[in-house]
N, C-alpha and C positions, 0 to 999 in steps of 0.2 A: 430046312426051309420053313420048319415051323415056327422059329424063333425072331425068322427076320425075312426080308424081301430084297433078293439081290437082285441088280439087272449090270448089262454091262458096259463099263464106263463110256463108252461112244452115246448110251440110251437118255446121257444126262449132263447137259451144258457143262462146260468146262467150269466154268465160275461159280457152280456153285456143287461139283465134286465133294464128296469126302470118301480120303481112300482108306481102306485098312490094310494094313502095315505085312499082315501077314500073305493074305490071298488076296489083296489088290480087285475086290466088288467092289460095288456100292452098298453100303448097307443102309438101312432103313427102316424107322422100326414097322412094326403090322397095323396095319388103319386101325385095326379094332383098339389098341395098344395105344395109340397117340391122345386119345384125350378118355381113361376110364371113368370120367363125369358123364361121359356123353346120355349113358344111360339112366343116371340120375333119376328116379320118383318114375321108373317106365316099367311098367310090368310086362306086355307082350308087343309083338308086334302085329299090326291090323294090315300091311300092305306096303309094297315096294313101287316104288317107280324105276324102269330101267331107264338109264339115261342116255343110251344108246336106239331108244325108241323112238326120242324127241325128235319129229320132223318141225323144221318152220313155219309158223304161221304166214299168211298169204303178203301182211301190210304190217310192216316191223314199225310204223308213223306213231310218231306223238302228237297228238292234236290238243285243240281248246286248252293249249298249258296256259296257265296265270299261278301268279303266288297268293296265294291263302290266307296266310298269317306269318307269324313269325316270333322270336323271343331271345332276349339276352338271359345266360345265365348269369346273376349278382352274387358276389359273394357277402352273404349275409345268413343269418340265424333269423328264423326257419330258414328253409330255401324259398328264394324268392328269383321271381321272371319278370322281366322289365319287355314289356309288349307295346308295338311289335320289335322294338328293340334296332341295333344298328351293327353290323357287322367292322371289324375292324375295318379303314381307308387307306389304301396304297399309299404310299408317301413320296416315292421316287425310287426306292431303293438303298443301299447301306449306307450312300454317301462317303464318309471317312473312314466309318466305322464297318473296314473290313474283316479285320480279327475277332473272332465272337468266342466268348469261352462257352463247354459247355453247360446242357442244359441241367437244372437243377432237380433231384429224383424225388427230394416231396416235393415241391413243386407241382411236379408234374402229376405226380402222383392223388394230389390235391385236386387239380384241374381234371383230372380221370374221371374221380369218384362224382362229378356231375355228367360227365360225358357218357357212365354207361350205367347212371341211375342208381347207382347203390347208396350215393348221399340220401337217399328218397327210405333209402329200404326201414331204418329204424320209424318211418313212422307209417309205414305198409303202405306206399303210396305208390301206383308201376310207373315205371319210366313213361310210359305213354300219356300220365296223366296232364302236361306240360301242354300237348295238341289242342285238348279240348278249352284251354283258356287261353288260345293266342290265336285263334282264328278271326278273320276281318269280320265276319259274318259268319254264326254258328250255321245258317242255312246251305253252305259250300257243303255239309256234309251230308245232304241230302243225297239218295240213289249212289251214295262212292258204297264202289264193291271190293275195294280193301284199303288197307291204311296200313303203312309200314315203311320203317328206314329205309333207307336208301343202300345201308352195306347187306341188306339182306338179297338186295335187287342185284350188286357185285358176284355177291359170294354164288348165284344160280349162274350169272353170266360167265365168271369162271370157269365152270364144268364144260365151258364150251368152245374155249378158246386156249389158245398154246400159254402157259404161265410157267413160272418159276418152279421146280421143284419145292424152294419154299412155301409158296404160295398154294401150290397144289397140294401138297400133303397134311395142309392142315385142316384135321375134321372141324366141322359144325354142326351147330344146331341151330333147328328156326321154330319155335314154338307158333302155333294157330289157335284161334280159338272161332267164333263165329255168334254175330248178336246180329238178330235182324236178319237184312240180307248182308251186314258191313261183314268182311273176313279182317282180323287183325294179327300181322304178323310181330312177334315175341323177339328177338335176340338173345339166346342163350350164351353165358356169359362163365367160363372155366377159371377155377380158383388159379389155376397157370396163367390165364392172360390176363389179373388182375395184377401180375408183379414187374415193375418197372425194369427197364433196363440199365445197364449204369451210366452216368450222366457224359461220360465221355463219348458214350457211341451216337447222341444226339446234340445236336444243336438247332432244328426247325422252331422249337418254341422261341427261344435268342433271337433267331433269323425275326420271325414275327414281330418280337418286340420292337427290333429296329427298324424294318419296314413298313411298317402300316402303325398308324396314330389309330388309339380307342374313344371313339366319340360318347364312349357310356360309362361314368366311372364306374370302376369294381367289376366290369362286367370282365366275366370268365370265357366268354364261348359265344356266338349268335347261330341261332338256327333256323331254319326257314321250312315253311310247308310249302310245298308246291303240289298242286291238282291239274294233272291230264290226263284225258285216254288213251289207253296204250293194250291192245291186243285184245281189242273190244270192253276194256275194265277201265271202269275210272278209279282212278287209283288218288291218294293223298300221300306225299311220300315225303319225309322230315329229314333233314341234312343238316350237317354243320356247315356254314359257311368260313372261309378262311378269310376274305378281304373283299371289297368292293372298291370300282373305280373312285375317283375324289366327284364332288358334283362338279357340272360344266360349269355352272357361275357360283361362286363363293363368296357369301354375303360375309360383312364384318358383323355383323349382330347377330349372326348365331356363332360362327367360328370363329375364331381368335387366329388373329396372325400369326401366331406364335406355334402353334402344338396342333394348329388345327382339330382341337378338342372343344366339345362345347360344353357350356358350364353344367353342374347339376341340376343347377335350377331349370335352365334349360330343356335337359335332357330326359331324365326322371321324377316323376311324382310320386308323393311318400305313396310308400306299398300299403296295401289294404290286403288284409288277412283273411283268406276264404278257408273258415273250418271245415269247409266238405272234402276240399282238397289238403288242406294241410299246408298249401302254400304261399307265400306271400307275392301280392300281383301287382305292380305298378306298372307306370304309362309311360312312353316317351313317343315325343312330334311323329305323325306317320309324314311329314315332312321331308323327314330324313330316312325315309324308307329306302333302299337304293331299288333299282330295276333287273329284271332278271337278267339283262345285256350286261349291266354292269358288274354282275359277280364274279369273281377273280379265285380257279384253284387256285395256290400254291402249293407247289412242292420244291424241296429242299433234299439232291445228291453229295454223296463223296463222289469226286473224279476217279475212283473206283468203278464206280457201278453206274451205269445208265437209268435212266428213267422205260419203266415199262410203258409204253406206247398204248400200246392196245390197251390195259388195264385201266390208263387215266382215262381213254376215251370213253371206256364203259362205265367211269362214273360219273364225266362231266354228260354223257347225254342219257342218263337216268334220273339227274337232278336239273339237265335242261342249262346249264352255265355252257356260256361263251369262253370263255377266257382262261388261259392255263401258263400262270407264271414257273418257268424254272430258273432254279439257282444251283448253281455247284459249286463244292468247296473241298480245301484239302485240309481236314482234320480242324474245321472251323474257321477255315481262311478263305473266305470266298473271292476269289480273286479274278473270276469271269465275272461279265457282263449278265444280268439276267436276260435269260431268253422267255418273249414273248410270244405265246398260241394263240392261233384261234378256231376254234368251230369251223368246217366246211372252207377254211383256204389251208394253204402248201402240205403238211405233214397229216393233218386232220382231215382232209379233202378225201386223202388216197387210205386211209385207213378206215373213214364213213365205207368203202365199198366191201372192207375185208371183215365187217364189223356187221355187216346187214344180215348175214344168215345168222350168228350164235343170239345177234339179239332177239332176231323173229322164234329161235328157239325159247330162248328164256320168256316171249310168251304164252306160246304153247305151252311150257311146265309149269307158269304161273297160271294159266287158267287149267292144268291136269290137278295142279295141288291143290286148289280153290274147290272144285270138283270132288274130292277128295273130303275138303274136311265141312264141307255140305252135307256127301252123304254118311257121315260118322257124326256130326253133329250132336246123337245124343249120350254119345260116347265122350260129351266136353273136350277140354284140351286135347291135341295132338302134337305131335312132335313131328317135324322129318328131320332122319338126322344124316349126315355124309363124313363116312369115317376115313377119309381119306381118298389123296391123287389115284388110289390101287383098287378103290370103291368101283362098282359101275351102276350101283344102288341106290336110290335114297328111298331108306326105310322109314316106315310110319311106325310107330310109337304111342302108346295109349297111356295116360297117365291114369293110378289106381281112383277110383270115384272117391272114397273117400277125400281124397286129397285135391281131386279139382275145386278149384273156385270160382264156380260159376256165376257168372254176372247176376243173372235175374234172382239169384239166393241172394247178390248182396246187399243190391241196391232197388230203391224203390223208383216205380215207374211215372208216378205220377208227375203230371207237368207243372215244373215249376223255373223256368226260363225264359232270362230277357233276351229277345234277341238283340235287342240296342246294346248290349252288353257282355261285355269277354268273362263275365263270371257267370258257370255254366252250376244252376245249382241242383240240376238231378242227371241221373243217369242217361236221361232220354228225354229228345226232343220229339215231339210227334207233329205231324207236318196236317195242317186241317183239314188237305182231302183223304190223304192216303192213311191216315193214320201205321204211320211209319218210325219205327223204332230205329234213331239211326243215333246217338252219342252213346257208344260204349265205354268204360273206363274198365280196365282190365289189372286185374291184380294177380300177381304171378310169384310162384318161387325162386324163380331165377331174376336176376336185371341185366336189360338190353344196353349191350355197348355202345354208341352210337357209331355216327362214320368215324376213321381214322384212317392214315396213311399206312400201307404196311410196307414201308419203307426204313432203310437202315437209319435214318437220319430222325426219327420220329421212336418214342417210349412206347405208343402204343400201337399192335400192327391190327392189321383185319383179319 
């Protein structure tokens, strides 16, 4: 039993069994064993959370949500973000175009390397630094007691609710740091999930292409910030968007009857080069901003495998989106009807009640880990890590001093920020009464993956 963790096959859905041949367990490898980066740059550990301890908080509600900011990524030399940018527009669906070959691995592979920051790493810039120059109003960031992805908010929500053997046996890591009173959560990111899978197992980027028009040229990805309270925390929390509805009236002078694409001229203004950041920042119409009602998940099955229910639910009402398109297909032949969700009626109605207590849990553990790396603080970065479905732990993790990079070593405090303005040129905004430190820019060893489907149908999973 040291080498592996057997249970017995009745302990683990049929569909996603593997038997071995001789004694007919389950085998699997040991948490510890599933991802040995986990430990990466950590020398001891400062403290566990049992997860078995989490009771729910009282009002699992999201309150005062609005969207913040937002940003395309462009494919361009530096990297550049097209603010606040334009999410792909549903188009109707495949139309003709039922047979979809599949996806392609650089490609995708291409489109990764902005998704989970590592285009950023050669000029030591963190993934997070994209937030602080896409905000409506840098003053949103005033009193937020933390700022983080949205798959970090999944992967806590997990630990709490029934998932996949897949899904549950894979460890993670969330790195913390803490400037001011902001907390900012890291996504640690394993040489293992950096490598594609092969082009035939996916087809959702294909699907994408043919159903929703991109209103931004070049643009690779759109991401949105979204701010509400949520288990007494104001929280800021960055997402990919996959699509947004079309607008209700459709002018000819910005869209074109044809592609429903709008020109470049239109859409983007030449990028203007911020050396603090490293990267290049242009504008497009907040016109074409779409509305929080109007964002659209997509997801993309084989008639294989079902869509996990519960999982989507926990990440359309963590980023606060209405709307949850699916499509299934058989080995790239989409040959159903896409089926249309929504928030609070028929399937989503009865699953908000079965979804109330793990989420009231997940804030409970987000204000336990908060709690946490307040009172370690001067201990710099922390890690919590979760090594696995067979874990009941998530261990705290101390990285060696030498090696943190601590904000206020690196950047200078002094104010020098417009607020009329998405280019954010110091470290920190200070607010005139409180004199309150609240723009972090965090630089880290690892880089954060953003959101992703961890669906079969999709290169990169969560």
């Amino acid at each position: 039993m040291d080498a592996d963790v057997r249970f017995r096959r009745r302990d683990i859905d049929k569909k996603h069994r593997y038997i071995n041949k001789e004694d007919n367990p389950i085998v699997l490898p040991k948490p510890d064993d599933v991802v040995p980066e986990l430990r990466d740059n950590l020398i001891d550990k400062i403290g566990i959370i049992d997860i078995n301890d989490i009771q729910p908080i009282e009002d699992g509600s999201f309150t005062n949500v609005k969207a913040v900011g937002g940003y395309n990524w462009i494919k361009a030399e530096p990297p550049t973000i097209a603010v606040p940018g334009s999410p792909r527009i549903w188009s109707g669906g495949l139309g003709n175009a039922r047979k979809l070959p599949g996806d392609d691995t650089n490609l995708n592979h291409f489109q990764h390397a902005y998704m989970n920051g590592t285009i950023l790493q050669p000029l030591g810039i963190s993934p997070l630094e994209p937030i602080f120059h896409s905000l409506t109003d840098p003053r949103d960031l005033l009193n937020v007691n933390l700022i983080t992805d949205r798959n970090a908010l999944r992967k806590l929500y997990r630990l709490f609710t029934p998932a996949t053997i897949y899904t549950q046996n894979k460890a993670w890591r969330i790195d913390g740091e803490i400037v001011g009173d902001t907390v900012l959560f890291t996504r640690w990111e394993s040489s293992k999930d950096m490598k594609p899978r092969r082009p035939e197992f996916s087809w959702s980027h294909q699907y994408d292409l043919v159903a929703t028009d991109n209103p931004v040229p070049n643009s690779i990805q759109s991401e949105r910030l979204v701010k509400y309270k949520f288990a007494g925390l104001v929280m800021i929390v960055r997402y990919e968007i996959d699509a947004a509805l079309p607008p209700s009236s459709t002018s000819t002078k910005t869209i074109s009857s044809k592609n429903k694409t709008l020109s470049p001229q239109e859409t983007i203004t030449t990028p203007h080069f911020d050396p603090e950041s490293g990267l290049n920042i242009s504008k497009t119409p907040e016109t074409r901003y779409p509305k929080q009602s109007e964002l659209i998940e997509m997801k993309t099955r084989t008639i294989k495998r079902d869509i996990d229910f519960e999982d989507a639910y926990g990440q359309m009402v963590f980023s606060q989106i209405s709307n949850l398109y699916y499509s299934r297909h058989d080995q790239g032949d989409f040959k159903w009807p896409t089926q249309k969700f929504e928030m609070g009626k028929g399937k989503f109605k009865s699953l908000a009640k079965s979804a109330e207590e793990p989420i009231k849990k997940v804030g409970k553990l987000l204000n336990e880990m908060i709690k946490l790396i307040r009172h370690h603080k001067d201990k710099g970065k922390i890690s919590f890590v979760w090594s696995g479905e067979y874990a009941k732990d998530l261990l705290l993790g101390r990285f060696p001093s030498e090696k943190e990079l601590r904000l206020e070593d690196e950047f200078e405090t002094e104010v020098n920020v417009k607020l009329d303005s998405l280019s954010i040129k110091s470290s920190t905004i200070l607010d005139d009464k409180k004199n309150f430190p609240v723009v972090p820019i965090l630089v880290n060893k690892r880089f954060a993956k953003e959101d992703g489907d961890e669906e079969e149908d999709n290169f990169w999973s969560d």
